[in-house]
N, C-alpha and C positions, 0 to 999 in steps of 0.2 A: 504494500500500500504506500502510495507516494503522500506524503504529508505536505502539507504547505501550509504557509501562514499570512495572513492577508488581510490588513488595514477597511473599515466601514469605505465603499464606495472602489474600492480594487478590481481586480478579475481574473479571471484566469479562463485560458481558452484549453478548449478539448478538438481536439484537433483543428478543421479549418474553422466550423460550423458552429461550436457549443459555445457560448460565453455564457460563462457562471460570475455574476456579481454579488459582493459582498454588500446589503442595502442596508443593512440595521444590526446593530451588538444592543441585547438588553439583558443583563447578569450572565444565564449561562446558555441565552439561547442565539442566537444567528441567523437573520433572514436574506436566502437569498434568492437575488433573479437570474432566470435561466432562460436565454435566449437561445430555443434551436430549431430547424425546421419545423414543419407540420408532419415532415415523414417520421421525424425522429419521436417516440413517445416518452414523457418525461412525467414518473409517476413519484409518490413517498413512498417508501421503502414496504411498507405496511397496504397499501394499494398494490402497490405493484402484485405482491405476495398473496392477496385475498383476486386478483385477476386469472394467476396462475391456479390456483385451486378450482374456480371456477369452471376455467375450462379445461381441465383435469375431469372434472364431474362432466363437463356437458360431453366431452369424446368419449364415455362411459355409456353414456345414452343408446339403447338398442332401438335399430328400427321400428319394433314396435311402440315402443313408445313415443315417439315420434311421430305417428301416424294422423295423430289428431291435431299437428301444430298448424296455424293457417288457416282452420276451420271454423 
């Protein structure tokens, strides 16, 4: 894991695309904004995780049940 450290209002780029700005320090939290494409998706860590489960369950789904989706 590459560590860095970065002053309110800084940035750092992820490759050509990603700029991660540091906008706000309030005691031990850190807000920041994350400018990347529309192709790129850019979730919290905790979303991302409750996304993959999701569709974990729905590729679990057998044809039949599925039969009555649309209707």
């Amino acid at each position: 894991m590459l560590v860095l450290s970065r002053h309110r209002d800084e940035c750092i780029m992820i490759g050509d695309d990603v700029m991660i700005t540091v906008v706000d320090i309030r005691g031990d939290k850190v807000r920041l904004g994350i400018d990347a494409p529309k192709n790129i998706p850019v979730h919290r860590q905790e979303v991302y995780e409750a996304i993959k489960r999701e569709n974990k369950k729905a590729s679990n789904i057998g044809p039949a049940e599925t039969r009555d989706i649309g209707k």
